[in-house]
C-alpha positions as CSV (number, residue, x, y, z in Angstrom):
1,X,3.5,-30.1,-38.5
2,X,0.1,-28.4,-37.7
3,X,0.5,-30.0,-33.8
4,X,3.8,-28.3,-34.2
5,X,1.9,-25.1,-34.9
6,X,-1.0,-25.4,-32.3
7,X,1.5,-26.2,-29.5
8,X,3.6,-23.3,-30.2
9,X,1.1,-21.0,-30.8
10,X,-0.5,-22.1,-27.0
11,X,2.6,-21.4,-25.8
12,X,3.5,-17.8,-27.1
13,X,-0.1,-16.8,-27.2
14,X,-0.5,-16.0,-23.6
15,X,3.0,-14.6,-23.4
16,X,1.8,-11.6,-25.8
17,X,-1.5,-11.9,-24.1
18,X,0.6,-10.6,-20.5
19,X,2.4,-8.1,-22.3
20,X,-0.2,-6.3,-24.4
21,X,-2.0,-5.8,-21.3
22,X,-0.7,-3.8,-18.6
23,X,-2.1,-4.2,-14.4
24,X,-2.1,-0.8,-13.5
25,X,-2.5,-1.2,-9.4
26,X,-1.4,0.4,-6.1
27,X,-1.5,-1.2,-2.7
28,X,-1.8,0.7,0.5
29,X,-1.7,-0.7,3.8
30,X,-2.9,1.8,7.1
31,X,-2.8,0.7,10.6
32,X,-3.9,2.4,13.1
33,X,-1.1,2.5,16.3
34,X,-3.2,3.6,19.9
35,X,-0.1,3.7,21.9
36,X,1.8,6.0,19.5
37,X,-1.3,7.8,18.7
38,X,-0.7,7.3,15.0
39,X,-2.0,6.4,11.8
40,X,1.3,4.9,9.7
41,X,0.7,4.3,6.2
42,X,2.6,2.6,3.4
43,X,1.6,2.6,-0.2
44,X,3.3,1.0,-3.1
45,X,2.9,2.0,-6.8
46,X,4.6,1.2,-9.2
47,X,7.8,3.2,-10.4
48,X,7.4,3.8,-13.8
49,X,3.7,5.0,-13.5
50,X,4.7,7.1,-10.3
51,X,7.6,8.4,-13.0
52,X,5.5,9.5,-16.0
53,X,2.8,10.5,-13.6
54,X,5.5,13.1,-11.6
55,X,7.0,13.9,-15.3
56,X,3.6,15.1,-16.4
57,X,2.7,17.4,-13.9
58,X,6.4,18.6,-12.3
59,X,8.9,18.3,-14.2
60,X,9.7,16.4,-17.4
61,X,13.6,15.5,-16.3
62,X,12.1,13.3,-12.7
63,X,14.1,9.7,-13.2
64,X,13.5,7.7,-10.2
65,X,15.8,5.0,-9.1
66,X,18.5,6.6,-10.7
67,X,21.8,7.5,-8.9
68,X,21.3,11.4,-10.4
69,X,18.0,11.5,-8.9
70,X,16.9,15.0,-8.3
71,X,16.9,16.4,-4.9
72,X,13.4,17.3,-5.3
73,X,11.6,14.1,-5.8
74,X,10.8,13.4,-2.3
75,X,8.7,17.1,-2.5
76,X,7.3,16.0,-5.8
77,X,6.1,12.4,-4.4
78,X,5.2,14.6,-1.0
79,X,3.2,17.1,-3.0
80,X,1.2,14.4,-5.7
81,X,0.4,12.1,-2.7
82,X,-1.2,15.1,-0.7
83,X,-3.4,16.2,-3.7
84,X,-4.2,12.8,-4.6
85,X,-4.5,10.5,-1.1
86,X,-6.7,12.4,1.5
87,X,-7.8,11.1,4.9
88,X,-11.0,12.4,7.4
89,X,-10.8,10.7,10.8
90,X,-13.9,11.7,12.7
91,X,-15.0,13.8,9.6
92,X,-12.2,16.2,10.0
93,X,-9.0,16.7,7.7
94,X,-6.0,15.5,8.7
95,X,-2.5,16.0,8.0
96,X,-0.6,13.6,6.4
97,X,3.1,13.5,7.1
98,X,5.9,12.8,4.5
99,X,8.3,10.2,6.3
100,X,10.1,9.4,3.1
101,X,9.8,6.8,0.4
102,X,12.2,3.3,-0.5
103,X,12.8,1.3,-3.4
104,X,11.4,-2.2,-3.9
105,X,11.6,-4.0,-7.1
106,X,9.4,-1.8,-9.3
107,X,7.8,-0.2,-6.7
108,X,8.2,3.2,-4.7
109,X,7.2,2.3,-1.4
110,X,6.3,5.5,0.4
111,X,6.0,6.3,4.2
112,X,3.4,8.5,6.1
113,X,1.8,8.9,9.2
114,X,-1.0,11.4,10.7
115,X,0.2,11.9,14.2
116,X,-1.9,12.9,17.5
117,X,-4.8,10.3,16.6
118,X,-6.3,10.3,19.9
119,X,-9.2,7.6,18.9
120,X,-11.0,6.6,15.6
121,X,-14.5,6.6,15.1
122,X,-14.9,7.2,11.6
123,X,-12.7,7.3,8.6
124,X,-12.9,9.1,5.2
125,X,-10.4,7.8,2.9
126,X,-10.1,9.3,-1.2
127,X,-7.7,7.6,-3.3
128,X,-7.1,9.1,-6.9
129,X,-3.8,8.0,-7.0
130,X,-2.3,7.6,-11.1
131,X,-6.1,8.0,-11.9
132,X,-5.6,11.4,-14.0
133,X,-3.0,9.2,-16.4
134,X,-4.4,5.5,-16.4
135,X,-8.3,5.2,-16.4
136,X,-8.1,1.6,-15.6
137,X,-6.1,1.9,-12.5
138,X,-6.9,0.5,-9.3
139,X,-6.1,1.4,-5.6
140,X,-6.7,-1.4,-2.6
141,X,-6.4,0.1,0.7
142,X,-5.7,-2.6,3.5
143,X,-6.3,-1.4,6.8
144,X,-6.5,-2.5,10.5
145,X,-7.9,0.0,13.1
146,X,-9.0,-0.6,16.2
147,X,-8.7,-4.4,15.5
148,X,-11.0,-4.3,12.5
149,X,-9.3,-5.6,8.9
150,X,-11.1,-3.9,6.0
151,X,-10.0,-4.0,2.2
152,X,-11.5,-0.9,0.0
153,X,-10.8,-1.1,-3.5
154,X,-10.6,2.6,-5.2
155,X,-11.1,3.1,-8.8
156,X,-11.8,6.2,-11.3
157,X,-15.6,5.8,-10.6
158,X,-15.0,5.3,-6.6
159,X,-12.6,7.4,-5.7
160,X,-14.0,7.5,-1.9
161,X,-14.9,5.3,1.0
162,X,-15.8,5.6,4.7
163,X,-15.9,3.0,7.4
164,X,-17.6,3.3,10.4
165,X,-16.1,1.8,13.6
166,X,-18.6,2.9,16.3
């Protein structure tokens, strides 16, 4: 009876283990595109946080995924990512462009792009994204410019990083 017990409770143990604790992470990927002249970036974060987060600071009745999805969401999403997601290329601000955003699983995958990159020396990138409602929250940035992989991890205590491809 008490193997009975110890093999059960190996069993179940980790299973309440995974649910008690939460992985709050985003991943975003930039690539730098010389013909187009174009930095195109995707980042993925997770719906629900992206949800409450959007609730909290816009308006309480945001439901993504939904089929009665607000109209405004995509200025919402458009308006947190440009407060929260900031780029320097060369040491000067860029604009980032809203291309629009997808559905993937749990995930809102979301589209932008910074046009008329003539050539990249430097790069500032800040991520604070879902910092201000989960502390433990983490932020890998994948990118690829001029032939150069890096992965940056952001978290509440390094919210910036610069890379130097001179």
């Amino acid at each position: 009876m008490n193997s009975i017990k110890v093999i059960l409770l190996a069993v179940i143990f980790p299973f309440f283990l995974s649910v008690a604790h939460k992985y709050y992470v985003s991943v975003t990927q930039i690539e730098y595109v010389k013909e187009k002249k174009s930095l195109q970036i995707i980042t993925r974060i997770d719906v629900d946080d992206l949800e409450l987060t959007l609730q909290e600071r816009f308006d309480k009745t945001i439901n993504l995924t939904t089929m009665d999805e607000i109209a405004t969401v995509d200025e919402y999403i458009k308006k947190y990512l440009k407060q929260k997601f900031e780029i320097k290329i060369n040491t000067k601000e860029v604009v980032l462009t809203f291309v629009g955003k997808d559905y993937e699983n749990d995930q809102v995958v979301c589209y932008l792009e910074i046009e008329n990159v003539e050539d990249i020396n430097t790069i500032e990138i800040s991520n604070t994204v879902l910092f201000d409602l989960f502390p433990k929250q983490k932020n890998i940035v994948k990118s690829k410019i001029n032939s150069k992989v890096n992965n940056l991890i952001f978290t509440k205590e390094d919210i910036k990083q610069y890379l130097n491809f001179k």
